[in-house]
Biotite code that builds the C-alpha atoms (Angstrom):
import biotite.structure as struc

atoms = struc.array([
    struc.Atom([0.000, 0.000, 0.000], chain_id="A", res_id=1, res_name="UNK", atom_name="CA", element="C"),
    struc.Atom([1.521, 3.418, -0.439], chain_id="A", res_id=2, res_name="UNK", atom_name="CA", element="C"),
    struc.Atom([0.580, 6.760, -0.553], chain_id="A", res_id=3, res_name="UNK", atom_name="CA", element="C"),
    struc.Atom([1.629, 9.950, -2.387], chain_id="A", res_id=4, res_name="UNK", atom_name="CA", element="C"),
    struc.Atom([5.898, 9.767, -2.884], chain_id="A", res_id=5, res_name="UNK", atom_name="CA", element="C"),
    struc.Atom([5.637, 6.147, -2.716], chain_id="A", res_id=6, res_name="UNK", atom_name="CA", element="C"),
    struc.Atom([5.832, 6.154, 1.321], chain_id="A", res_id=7, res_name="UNK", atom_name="CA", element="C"),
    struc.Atom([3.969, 3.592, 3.327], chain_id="A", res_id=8, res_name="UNK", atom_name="CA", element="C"),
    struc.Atom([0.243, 3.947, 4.212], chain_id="A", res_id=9, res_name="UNK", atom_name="CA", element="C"),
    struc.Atom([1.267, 5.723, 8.168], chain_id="A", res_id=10, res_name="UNK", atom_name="CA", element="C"),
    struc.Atom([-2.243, 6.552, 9.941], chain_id="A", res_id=11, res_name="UNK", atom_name="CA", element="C"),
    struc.Atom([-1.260, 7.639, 13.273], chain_id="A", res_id=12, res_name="UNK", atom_name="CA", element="C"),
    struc.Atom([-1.209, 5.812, 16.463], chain_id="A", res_id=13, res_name="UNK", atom_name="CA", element="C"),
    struc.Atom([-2.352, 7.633, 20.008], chain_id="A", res_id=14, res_name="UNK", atom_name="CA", element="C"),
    struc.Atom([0.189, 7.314, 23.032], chain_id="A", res_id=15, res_name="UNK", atom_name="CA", element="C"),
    struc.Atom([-2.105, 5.527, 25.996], chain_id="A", res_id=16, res_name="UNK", atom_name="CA", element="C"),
    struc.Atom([0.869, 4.956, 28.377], chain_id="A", res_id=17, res_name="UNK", atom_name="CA", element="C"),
    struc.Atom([4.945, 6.497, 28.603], chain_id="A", res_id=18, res_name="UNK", atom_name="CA", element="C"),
    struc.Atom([7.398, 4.192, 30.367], chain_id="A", res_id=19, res_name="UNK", atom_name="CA", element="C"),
    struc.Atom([10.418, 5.624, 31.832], chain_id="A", res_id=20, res_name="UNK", atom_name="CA", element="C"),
    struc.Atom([13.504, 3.404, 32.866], chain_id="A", res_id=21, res_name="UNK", atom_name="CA", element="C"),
    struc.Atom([16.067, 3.209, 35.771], chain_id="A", res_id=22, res_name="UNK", atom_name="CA", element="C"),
    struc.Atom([19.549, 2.773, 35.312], chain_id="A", res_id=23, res_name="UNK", atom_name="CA", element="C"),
    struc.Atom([20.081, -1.355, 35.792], chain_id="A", res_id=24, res_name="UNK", atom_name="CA", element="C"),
    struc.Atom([16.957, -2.009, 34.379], chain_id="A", res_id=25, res_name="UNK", atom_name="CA", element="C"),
    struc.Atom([16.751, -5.184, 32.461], chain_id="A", res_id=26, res_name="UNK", atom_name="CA", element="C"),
    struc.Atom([15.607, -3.529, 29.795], chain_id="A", res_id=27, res_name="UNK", atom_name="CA", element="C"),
    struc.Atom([16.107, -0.058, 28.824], chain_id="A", res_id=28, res_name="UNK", atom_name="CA", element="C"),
    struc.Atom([16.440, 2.768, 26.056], chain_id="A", res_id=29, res_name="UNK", atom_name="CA", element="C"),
    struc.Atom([13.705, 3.938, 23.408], chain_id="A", res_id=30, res_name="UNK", atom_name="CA", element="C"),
    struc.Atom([11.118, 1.794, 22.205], chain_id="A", res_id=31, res_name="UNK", atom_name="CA", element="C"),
    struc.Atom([7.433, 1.890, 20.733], chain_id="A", res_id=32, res_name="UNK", atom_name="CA", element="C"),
    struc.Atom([5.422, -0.815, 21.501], chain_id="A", res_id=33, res_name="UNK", atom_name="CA", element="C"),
    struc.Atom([2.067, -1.832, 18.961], chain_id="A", res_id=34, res_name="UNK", atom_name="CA", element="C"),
    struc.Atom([-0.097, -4.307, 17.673], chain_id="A", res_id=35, res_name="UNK", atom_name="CA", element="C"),
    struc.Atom([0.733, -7.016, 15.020], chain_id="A", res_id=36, res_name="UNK", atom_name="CA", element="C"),
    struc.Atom([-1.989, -5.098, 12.335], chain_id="A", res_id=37, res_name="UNK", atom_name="CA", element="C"),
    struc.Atom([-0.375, -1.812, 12.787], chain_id="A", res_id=38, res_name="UNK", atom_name="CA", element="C"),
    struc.Atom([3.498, -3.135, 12.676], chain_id="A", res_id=39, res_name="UNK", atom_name="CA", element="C"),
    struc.Atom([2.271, -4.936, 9.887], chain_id="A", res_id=40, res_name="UNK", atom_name="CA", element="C"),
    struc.Atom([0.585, -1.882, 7.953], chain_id="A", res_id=41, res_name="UNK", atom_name="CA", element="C"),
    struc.Atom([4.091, -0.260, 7.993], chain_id="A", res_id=42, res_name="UNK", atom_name="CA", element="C"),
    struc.Atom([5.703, -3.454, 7.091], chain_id="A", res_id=43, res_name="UNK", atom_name="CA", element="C"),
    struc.Atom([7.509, -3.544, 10.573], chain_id="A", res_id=44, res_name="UNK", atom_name="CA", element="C"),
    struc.Atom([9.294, -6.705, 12.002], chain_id="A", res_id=45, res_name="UNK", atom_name="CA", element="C"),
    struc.Atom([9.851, -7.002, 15.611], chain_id="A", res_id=46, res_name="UNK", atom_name="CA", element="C"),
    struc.Atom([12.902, -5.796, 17.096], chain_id="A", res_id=47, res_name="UNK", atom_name="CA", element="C"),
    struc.Atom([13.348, -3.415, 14.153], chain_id="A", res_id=48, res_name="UNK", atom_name="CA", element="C"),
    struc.Atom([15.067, 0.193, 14.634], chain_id="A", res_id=49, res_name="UNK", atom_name="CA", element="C"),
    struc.Atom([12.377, 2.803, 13.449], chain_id="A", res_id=50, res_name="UNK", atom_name="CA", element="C"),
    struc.Atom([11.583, 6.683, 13.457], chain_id="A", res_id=51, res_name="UNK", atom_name="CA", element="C"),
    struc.Atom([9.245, 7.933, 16.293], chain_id="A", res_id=52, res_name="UNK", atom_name="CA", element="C"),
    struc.Atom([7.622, 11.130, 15.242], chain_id="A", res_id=53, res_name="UNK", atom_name="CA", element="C"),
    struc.Atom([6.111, 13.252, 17.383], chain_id="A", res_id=54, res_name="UNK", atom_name="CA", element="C"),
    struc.Atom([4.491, 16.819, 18.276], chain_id="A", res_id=55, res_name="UNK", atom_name="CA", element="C"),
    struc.Atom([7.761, 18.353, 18.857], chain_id="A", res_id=56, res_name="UNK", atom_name="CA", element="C"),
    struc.Atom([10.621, 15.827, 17.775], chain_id="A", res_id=57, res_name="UNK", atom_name="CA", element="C"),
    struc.Atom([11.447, 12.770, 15.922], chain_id="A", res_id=58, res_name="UNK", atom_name="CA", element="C"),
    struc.Atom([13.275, 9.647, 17.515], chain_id="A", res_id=59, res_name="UNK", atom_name="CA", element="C"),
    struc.Atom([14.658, 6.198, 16.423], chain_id="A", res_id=60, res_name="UNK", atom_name="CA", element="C"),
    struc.Atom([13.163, 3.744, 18.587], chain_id="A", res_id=61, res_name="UNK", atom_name="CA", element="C"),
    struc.Atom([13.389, -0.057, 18.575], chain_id="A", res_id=62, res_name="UNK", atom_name="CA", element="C"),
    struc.Atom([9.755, -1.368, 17.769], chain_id="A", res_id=63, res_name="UNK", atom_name="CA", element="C"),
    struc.Atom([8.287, -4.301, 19.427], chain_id="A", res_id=64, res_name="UNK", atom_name="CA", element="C"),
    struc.Atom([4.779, -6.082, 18.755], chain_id="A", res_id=65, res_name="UNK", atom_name="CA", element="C"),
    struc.Atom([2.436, -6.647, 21.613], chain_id="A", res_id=66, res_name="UNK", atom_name="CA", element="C"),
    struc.Atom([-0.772, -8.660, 21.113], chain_id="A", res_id=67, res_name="UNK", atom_name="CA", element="C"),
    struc.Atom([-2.522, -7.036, 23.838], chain_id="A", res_id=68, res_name="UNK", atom_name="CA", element="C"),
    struc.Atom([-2.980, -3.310, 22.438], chain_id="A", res_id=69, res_name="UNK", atom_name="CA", element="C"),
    struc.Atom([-5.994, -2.183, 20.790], chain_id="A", res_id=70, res_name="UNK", atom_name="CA", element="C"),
    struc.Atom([-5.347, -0.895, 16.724], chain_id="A", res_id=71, res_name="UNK", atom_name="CA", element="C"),
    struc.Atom([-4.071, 2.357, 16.986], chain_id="A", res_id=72, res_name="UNK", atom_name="CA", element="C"),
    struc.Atom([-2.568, 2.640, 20.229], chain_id="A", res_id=73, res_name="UNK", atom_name="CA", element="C"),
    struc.Atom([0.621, 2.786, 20.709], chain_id="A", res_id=74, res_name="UNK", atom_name="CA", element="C"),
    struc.Atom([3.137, 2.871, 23.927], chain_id="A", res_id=75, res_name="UNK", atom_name="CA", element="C"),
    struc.Atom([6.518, 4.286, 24.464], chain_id="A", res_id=76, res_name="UNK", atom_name="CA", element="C"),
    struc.Atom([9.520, 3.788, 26.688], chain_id="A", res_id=77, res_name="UNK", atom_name="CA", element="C"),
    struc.Atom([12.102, 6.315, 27.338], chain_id="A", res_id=78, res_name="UNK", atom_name="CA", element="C"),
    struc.Atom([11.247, 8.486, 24.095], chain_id="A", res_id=79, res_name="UNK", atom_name="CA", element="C"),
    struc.Atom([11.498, 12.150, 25.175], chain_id="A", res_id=80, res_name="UNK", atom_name="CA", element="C"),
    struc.Atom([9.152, 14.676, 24.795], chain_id="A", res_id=81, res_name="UNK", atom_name="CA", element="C"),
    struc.Atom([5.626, 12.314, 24.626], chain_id="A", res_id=82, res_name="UNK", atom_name="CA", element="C"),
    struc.Atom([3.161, 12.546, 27.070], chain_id="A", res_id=83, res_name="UNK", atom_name="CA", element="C"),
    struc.Atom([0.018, 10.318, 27.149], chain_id="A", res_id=84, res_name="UNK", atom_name="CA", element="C"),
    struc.Atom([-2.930, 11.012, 24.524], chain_id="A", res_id=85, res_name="UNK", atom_name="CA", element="C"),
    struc.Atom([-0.569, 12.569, 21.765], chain_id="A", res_id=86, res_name="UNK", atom_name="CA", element="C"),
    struc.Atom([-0.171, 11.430, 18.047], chain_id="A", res_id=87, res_name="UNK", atom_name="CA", element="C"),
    struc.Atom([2.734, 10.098, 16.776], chain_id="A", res_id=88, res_name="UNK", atom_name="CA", element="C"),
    struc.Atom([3.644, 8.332, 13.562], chain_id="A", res_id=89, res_name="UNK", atom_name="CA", element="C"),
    struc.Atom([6.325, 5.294, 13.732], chain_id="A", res_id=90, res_name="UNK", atom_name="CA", element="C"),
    struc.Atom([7.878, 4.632, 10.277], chain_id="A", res_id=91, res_name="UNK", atom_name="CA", element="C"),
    struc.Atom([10.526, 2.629, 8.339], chain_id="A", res_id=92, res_name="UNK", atom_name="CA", element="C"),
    struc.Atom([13.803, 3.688, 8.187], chain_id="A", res_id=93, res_name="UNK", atom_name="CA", element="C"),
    struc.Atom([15.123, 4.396, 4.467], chain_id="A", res_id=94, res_name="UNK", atom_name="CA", element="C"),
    struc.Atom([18.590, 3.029, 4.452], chain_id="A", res_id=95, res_name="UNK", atom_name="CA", element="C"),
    struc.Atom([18.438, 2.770, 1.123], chain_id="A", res_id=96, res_name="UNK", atom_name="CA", element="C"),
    struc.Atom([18.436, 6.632, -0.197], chain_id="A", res_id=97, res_name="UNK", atom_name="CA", element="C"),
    struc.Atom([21.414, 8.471, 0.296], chain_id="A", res_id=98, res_name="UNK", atom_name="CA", element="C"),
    struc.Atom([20.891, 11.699, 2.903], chain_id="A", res_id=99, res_name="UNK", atom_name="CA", element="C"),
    struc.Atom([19.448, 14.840, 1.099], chain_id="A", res_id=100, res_name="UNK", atom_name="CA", element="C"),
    struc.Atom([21.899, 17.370, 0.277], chain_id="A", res_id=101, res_name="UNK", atom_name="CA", element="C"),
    struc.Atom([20.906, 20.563, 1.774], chain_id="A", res_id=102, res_name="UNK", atom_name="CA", element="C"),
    struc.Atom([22.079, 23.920, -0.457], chain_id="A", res_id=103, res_name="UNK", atom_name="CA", element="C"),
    struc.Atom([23.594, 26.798, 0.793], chain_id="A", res_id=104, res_name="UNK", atom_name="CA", element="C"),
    struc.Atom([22.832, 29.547, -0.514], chain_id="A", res_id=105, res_name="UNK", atom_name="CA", element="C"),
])
């Protein structure tokens, strides 16, 4: 499925809960957690890095499927600057495009 550019169909996903970690933690650093349909829609794998866009910033986050949220709900863990009940969009990385060049002028 793809949309205008050739990108991925992305609806957005709501944040219903933000997990912060403590140093020695078993398991720690950024991560978006979401359902098999909605990985799936984006072509996601388990365990794959991804971009975490939000309101204010953009993140890379490891993504990780979990059966027991609803379609469109999504959780974090130590992504900064979410808060619960705001949109964010979790997409593929493109590895395979070289960076933009950006013109001075």
């Amino acid at each position: 499925m793809t949309g205008g550019g050739g990108s991925l169909y992305n609806p957005p996903l709501q944040v219903v809960e933000v997990r912060g970690t403590r140093r020695g933690d078993a398991e720690r650093g950024p991560a978006v957690y979401v359902n098999a349909d909605e990985a799936g829609l984006r072509l996601l794998v388990d365990g794959e890095l991804v971009r975490v866009q939000g309101p204010r910033r953009t993140e890379l986050a490891v993504v990780h499927v979990d059966g027991r949220l609803p379609r469109g709900q999504a959780v974090v863990r130590d992504v900064a600057g979410l808060v619960v009940t705001e949109i964010v969009r979790i997409s593929k990385l493109d590895t395979d495009r070289p960076p933009a060049r950006r013109h001075l002028a």
